[in-house]
C-alpha positions as CSV (number, residue, x, y, z in Angstrom):
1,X,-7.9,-55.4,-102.5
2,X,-9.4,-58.4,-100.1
3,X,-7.8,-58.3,-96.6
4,X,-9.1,-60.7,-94.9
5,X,-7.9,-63.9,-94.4
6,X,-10.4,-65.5,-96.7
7,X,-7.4,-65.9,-99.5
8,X,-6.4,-69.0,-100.7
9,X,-2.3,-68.6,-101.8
10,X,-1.8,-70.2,-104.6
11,X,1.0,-72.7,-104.5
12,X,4.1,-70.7,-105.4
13,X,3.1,-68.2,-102.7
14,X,2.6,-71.0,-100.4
15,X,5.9,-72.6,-100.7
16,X,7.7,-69.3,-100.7
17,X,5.7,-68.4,-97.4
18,X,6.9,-71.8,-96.2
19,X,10.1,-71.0,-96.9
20,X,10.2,-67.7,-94.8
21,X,8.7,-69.3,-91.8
22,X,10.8,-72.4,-91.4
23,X,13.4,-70.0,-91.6
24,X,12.2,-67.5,-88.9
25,X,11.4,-70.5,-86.8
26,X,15.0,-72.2,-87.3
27,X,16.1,-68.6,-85.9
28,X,13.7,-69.1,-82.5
29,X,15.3,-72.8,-82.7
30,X,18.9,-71.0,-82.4
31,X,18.1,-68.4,-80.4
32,X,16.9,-71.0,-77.5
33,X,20.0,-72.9,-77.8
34,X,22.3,-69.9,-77.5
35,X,20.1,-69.5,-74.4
36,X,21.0,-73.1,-72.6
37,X,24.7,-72.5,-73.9
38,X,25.0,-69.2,-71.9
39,X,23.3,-70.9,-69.1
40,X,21.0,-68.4,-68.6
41,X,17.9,-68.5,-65.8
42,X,14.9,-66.5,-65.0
43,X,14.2,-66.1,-61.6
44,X,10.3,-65.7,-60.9
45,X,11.1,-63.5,-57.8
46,X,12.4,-60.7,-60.6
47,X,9.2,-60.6,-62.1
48,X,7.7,-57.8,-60.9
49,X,4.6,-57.6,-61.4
50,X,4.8,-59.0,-65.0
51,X,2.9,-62.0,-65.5
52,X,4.9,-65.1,-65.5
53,X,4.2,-66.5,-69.3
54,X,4.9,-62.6,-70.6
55,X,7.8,-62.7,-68.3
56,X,10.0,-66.1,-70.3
57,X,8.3,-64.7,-73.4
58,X,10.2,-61.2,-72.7
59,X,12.8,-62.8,-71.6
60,X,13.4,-65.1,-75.0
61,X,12.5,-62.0,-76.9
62,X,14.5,-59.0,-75.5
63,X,17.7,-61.4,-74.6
64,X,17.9,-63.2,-78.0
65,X,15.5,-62.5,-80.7
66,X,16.1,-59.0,-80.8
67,X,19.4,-58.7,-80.6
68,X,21.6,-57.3,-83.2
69,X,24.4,-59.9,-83.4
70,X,21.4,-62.7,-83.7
71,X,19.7,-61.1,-86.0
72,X,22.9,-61.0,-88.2
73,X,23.6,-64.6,-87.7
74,X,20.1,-65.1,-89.1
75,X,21.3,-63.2,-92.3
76,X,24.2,-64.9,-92.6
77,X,23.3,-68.4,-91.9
78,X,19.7,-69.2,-91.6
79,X,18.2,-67.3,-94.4
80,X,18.6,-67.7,-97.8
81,X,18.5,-63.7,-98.3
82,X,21.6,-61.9,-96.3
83,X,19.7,-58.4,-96.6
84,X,16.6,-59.7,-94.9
85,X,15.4,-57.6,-92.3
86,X,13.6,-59.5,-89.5
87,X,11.7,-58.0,-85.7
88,X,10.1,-58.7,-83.3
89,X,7.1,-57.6,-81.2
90,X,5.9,-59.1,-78.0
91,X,1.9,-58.6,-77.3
92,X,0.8,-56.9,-80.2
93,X,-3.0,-57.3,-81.3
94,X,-5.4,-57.9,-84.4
95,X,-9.1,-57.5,-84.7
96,X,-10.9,-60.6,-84.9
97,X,-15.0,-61.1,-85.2
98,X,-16.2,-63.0,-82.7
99,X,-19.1,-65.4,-83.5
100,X,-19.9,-66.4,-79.8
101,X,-20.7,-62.0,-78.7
102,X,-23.1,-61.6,-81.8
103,X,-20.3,-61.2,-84.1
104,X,-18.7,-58.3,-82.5
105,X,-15.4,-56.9,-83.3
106,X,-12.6,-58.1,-80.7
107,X,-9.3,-57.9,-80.0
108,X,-6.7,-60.7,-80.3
109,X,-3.5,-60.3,-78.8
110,X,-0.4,-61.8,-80.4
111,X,2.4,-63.3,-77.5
112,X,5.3,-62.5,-80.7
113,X,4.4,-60.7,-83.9
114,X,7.1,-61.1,-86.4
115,X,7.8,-58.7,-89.5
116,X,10.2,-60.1,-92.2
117,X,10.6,-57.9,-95.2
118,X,10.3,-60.8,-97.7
119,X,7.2,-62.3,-96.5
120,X,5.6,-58.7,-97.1
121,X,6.8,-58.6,-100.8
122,X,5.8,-62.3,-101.3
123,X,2.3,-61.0,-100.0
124,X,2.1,-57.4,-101.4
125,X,-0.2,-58.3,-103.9
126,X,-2.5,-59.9,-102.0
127,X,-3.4,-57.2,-98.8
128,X,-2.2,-53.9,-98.3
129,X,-1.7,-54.5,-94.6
130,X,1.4,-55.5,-93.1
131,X,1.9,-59.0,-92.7
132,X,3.1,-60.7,-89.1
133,X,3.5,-64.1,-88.6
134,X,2.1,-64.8,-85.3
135,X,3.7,-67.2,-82.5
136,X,1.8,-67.9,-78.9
137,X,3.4,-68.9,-76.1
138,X,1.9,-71.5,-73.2
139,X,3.6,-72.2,-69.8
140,X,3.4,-76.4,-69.1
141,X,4.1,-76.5,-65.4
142,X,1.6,-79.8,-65.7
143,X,0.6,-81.9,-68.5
144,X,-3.1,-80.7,-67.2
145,X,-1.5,-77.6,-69.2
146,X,-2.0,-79.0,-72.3
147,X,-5.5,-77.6,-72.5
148,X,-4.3,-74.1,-72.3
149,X,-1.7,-74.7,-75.2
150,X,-4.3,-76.7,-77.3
151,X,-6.2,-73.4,-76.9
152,X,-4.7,-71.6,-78.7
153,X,-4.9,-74.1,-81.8
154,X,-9.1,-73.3,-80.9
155,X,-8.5,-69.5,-81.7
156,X,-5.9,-70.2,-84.7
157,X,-8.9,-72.4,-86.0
158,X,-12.1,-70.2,-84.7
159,X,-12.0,-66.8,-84.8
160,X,-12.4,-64.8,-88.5
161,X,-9.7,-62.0,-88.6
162,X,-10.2,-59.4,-90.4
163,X,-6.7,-59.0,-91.5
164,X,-4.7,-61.4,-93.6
165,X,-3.8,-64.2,-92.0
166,X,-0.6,-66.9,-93.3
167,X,-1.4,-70.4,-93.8
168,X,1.0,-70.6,-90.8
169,X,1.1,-70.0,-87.4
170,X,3.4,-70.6,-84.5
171,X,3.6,-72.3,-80.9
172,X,6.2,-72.0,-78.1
173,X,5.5,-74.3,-75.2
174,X,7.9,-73.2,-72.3
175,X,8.3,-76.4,-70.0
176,X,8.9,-76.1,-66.8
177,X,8.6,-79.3,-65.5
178,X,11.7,-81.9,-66.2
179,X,9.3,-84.9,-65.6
180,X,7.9,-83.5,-68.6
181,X,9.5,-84.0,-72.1
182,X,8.9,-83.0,-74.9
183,X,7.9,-86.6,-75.8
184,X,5.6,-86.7,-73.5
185,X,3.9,-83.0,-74.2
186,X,3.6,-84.4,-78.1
187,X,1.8,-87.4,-77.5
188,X,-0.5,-85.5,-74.5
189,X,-1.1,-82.7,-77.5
190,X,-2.3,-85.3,-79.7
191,X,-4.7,-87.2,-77.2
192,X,-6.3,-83.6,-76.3
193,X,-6.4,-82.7,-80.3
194,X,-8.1,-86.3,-81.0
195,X,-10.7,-85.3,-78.6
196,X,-11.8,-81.7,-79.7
197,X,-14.6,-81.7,-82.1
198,X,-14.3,-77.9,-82.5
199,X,-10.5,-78.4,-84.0
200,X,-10.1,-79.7,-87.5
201,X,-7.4,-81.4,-87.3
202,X,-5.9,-82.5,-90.9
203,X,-2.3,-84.3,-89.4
204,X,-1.5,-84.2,-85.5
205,X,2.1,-83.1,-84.7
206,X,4.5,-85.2,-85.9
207,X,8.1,-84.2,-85.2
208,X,10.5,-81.9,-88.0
209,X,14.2,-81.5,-87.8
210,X,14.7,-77.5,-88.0
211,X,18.2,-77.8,-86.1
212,X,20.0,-80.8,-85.9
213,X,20.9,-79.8,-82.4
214,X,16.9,-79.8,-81.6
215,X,14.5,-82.3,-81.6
216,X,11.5,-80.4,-80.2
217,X,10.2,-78.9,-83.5
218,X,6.6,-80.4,-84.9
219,X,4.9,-79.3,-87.5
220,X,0.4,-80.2,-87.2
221,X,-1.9,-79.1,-90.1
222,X,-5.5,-77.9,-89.4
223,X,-8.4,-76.1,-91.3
224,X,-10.0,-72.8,-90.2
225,X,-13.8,-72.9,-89.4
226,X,-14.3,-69.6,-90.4
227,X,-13.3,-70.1,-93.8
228,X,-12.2,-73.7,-94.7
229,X,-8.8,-72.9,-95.3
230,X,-5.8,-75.4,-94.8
231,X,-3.1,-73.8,-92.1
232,X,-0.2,-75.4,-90.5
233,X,1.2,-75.1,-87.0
234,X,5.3,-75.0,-86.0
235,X,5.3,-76.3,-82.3
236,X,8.6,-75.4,-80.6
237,X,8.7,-77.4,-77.4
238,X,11.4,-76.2,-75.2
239,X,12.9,-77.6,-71.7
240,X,12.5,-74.7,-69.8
241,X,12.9,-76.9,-66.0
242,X,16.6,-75.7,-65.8
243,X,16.1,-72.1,-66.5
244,X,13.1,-71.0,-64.6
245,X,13.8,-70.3,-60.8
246,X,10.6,-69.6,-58.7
């Protein structure tokens, strides 16, 4: 059986994958607005010694996504399956091969891998490995910040994984700036991806209602270089300026 990420889902598999991760995204979605409803803050001079991106992504993770009562509303309300069983893992890795070291075997790191029991029976026929749907996470304290997020969208497009990979991938951009929208982080997303020769960019981000009570959800569609295959992107942009405390 082929695991790499070389296969091209047919298009039942692809709207059924779809399907899975709009749902596990509108759950992220919820999560973050439980979040400004309980008012809750991160104060940078708790950190430790825990990098401050890995600290909000902890922080989203170990408060909300994990949590039992959340991950029962998702059952009840978001998915369309009520005995779906969904987790979450914060800085897991994959093997890649990396064309600019000779082709060498690498490591990529995954911000949030996430495990959902009905994406892995959608894809049991196609790889016996496990399946994760991976999500990055980029702190915009500037909109010279961008680059860092767009990079992301370079290793999503550049790097040959020698595991299955979805036709989808996720974003969180945590912003910490309130001068900064999520508007404004769109449009300055766009003008970067316009610019970058080494992204193949099929549609930019245009905006996607995944709660009515959110409008920071977009949705961009690329093509890998390694393979030619069509991917999409979920963006989550979320208004982090009244939760961070440095």
């Amino acid at each position: 059986m082929n695991n790499a990420d070389n296969f091209k889902p047919d298009i039942k598999i692809y709207k059924l994958t779809e399907s899975r991760v709009q749902q596990i995204m509108q759950y992220v979605v919820y999560c973050y607005l439980q979040l400004l409803a309980d008012k809750k803050t991160y104060h940078y001079a708790e950190k430790g010694k825990i990098p401050k991106e890995e600290y909000l992504r902890n922080g989203i993770v170990d408060d909300y996504l994990k949590k039992t009562y959340n991950k029962e509303y998702f059952k009840q309300h978001i998915s369309d399956n009520p005995a779906v069983e969904i987790s979450f893992h914060p800085e897991e890795t994959m093997t890649y091969i990396d064309s600019e070291t000779s082709y060498q075997l690498s490591i990529d790191k995954i911000d949030i891998a996430v495990t959902e029991n009905t994406l892995q029976s959608i894809w049991s026929e196609k790889t016996d490995n496990e399946i994760r749907f991976a999500i990055e996470c980029k702190r915009i304290v500037n909109l010279s910040d961008t680059s860092n997020y767009v990079s992301d969208i370079i290793k999503f497009c550049s790097r040959a994984f020698t595991h299955t990979r979805l036709p989808f991938e996720g974003q969180i951009a945590f912003i910490e700036n309130s001068r900064i929208t999520h508007t404004i982080l769109h449009d300055k997303i766009n003008k970067v991806l316009e610019k970058r020769h080494s992204i193949i960019t099929d549609s930019l981000l245009a905006q996607i209602v995944l709660d009515a009570k959110f409008s920071g959800s977009y949705l961009s569609k690329h093509i890998r270089n390694t393979n030619m295959q069509k991917f999409s992107i979920y963006h989550l942009l979320f208004d982090f300026s009244n939760i961070v405390v440095e």
